[in-house]
Structure formats: structure tokens, C-alpha cells
N, C-alpha and C positions, 0 to 999 in steps of 0.2 A: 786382180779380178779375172774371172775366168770367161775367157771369151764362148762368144755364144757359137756353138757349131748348126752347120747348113744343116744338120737330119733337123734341130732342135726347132728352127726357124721353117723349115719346112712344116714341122708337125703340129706349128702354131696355125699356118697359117690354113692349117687342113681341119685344126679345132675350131674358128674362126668361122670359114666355108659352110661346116656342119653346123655351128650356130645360126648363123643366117639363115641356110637353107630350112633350118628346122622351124625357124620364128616363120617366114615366108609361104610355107605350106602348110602352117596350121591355120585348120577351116576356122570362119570367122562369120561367114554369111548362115543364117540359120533360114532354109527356106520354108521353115512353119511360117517366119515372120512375114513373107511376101505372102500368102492367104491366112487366112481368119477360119480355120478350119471348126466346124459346129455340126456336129453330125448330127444331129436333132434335127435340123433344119434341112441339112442337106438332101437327107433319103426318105423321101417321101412315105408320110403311112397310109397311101394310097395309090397303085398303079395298075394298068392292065386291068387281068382279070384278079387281083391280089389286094387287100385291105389290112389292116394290121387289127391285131387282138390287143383289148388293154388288160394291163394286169397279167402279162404271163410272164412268168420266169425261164430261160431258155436251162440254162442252168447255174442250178447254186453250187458257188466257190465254197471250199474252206478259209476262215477268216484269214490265215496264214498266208495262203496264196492269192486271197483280194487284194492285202497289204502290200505283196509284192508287186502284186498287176499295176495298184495305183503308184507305186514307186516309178512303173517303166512307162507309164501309157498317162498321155494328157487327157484322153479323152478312148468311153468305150460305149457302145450300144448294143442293146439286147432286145428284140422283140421276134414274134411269132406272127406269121399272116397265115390267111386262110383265103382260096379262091372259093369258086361259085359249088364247087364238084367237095368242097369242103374238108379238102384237102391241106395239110397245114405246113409250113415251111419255117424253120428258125434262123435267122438270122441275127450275126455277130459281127461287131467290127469292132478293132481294139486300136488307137491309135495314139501313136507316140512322136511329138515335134522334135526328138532327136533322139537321133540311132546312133550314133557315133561313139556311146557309151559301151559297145559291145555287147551289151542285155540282150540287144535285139530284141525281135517280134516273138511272141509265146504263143507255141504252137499248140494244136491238139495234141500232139502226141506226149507231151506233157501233162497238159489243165486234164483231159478225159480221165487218164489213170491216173489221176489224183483225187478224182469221183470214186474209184473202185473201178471205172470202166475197163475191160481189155480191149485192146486196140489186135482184131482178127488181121487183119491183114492194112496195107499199105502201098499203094500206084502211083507212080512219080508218071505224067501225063508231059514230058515236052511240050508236044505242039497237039492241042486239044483243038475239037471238030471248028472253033473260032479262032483258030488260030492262036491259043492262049498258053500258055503252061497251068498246068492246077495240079493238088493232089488231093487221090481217093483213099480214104480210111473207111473202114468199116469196124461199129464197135459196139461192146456189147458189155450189158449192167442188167445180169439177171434176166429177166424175159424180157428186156426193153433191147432191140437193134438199134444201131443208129451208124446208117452211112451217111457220112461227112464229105461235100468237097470247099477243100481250102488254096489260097493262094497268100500271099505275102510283097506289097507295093514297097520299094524301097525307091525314092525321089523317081514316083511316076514309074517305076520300070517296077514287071512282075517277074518276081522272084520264087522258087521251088526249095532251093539250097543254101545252105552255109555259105559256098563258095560264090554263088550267086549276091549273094549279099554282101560280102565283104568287095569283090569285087565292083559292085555298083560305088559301095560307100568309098573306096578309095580314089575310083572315077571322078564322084565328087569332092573329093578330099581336095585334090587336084586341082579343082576349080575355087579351090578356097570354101565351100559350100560346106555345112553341116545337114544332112539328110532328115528327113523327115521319112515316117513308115506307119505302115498299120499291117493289120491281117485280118483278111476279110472272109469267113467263115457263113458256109447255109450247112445245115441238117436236116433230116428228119427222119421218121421213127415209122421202120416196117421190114420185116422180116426179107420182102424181095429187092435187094440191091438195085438190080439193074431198074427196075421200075422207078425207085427212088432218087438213083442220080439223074435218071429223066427227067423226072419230075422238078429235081433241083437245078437244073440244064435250061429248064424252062422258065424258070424263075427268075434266075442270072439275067436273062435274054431279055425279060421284060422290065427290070428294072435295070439293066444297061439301057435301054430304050426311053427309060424314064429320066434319067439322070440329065442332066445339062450338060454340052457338049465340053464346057470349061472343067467338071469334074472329070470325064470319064476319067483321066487320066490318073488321079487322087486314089480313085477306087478299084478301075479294072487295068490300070497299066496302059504304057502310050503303043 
């Protein structure tokens, strides 16, 4: 019989090591399962000076890429509010009880040119006037403008990037946790940008206002 040599013994015990470590740090805690996440419920169609429209469509998907949404995301919401000055604001949120599939969170810069939309331009915002990271898109479908600001929650932390995300998810990985995410998306539709993300600046503000202090986190990041 042939005896066993030290490399041979060593290289077990190094496949071994990798086994455990690899059972050991795969997430197993899903933190959808610590909240009951129900966005119907959560985001009020009433705040401020803002009231929600019934019956509006923010925007129609192609079946292809609905299919795909309802593959990534537990849960998504779409409505339009209107303040007193009768000014209108669309809001999205798309959420998914686990990120860890690497699908990740689906951006506009995706879903809009899959409308026909072009996406004019693109502002990665760091640290915005609240202290927050967002991004600005401006886009355009024919005589309809639409600047967009969006951001991306990966377990409570808001997200800009790729990098930014995998980074959170590994954070958590770490902790044995499986991530929970969404991407929380306002619009609206008018030719002068800067008036518009005003306008959507102001919106944010009142329905972070409105929100319960146990969400903010879910939605605007900790």
C-alpha cells in the first residue's frame, strides 16, 4: 500500500477547512422573514399636501419584462398623487425578499428604454441636500420628458452602485443574513428638470415625514 505523503494530508485537510468554512458562511437568516413587508399598506395614499389618484398607470411594462420583474420582486407598487397646486408625482417601488440571487434591484436605466424611452443623461448624487445618495435621470419618449430620481435600499442601507450592493450583500452574508432590497423610484413629466426634481425633492420629504419611524429604514435607508 502506498503510504499517504504530508503534501497529500495537508491538502485534505485544507479541502476540509473549505468545506466547513463554505457550509458556515452560507446566509441562512432571510431578513424579509423578520417584517411582513406589505406596501399597500405601508405607504400611505394620503400625506402632506399629496393624495393618491385611482386608476393611474405610472408605466406599462412589456409582458416579457413583467414576467421577469415578477420573477425578481415579491412585491411592487405603482401610483400617481396629485397636490393641491395640482401637480402630479409618480411613484414606484419594487421589492424583492431576497437579493442574494444576484438579479438584484432593476433599474430605470433598464425598464425606461425598454419603453422606447432614451435615457438623456445620468447624476450619481453621493451625499444629496439630506444627506442621502440618489440618482438623477432625465428621459425622454417622444414629446413626453421625464426626470426621474431613484435610489436602491439593500438591508436598510442606500445603495447608488453595483459595487455598493454587492458590498452591503456580502456584509450581510457575513452575518449569516440573506438581504432583502427594493428600488424606490418618483417621476414626473415636464420639460424643466430642475423645477421637476424640486418638485420630486418635495415629495420625498413629505412622505419620509409620513412614514413610521420603524420603516424609514425599509425605504429611505438607515
Amino acid at each position: 500500500m502506498q503510504a499517504i505523503r504530508p503534501i497529500q494530508i495537508i491538502l485534505m485537510i485544507l479541502m476540509l477547512v473549505a468545506a466547513a468554512g463554505a457550509y458556515y458562511l452560507t446566509p441562512t437568516i432571510k431578513m424579509a422573514e423578520q417584517r411582513k413587508v406589505n406596501l399597500e399598506q405601508m405607504i400611505p395614499q394620503q400625506f402632506g399636501d399629496w393624495k393618491m389618484l385611482p386608476n393611474q398607470i405610472v408605466i406599462e411594462l412589456p409582458p416579457e419584462l413583467a414576467a421577469n420583474l415578477s420573477r425578481i420582486y415579491t412585491e411592487t407598487l405603482s401610483r400617481t398623487y396629485v397636490n393641491s397646486k395640482g401637480q402630479q408625482v409618480m411613484l414606484s417601488i419594487a421589492y424583492g425578499a431576497d437579493q442574494s440571487d444576484g438579479m438584484g434591484v432593476h433599474r430605470p436605466e433598464v425598464c425606461y428604454p425598454a419603453q422606447g424611452f432614451n435615457v438623456l443623461s445620468r447624476v450619481e448624487e453621493p451625499q444629496s441636500e439630506n444627506n442621502k445618495s440618489q440618482v438623477k435621470l432625465l428621459t425622454k419618449l417622444g414629446e413626453r420628458i421625464e426626470p426621474i430620481t431613484y435610489w436602491m435600499i439593500i438591508a436598510d442601507q442606500r445603495v447608488i452602485t453595483n459595487r455598493q450592493h454587492k458590498l452591503v450583500q456580502l456584509k450581510q452574508g457575513l452575518k449569516g443574513q440573506i438581504s432583502d432590497g427594493l428600488i424606490f423610484r418618483v417621476s414626473s413629466l415636464g420639460a424643466n428638470k430642475a423645477n421637476e426634481w424640486k418638485l420630486q425633492a418635495e415629495f420625498i420629504d413629505e412622505l419620509q415625514l409620513a412614514v413610521p419611524t420603524k420603516l424609514k429604514g425599509l425605504f429611505f435607508g438607515q
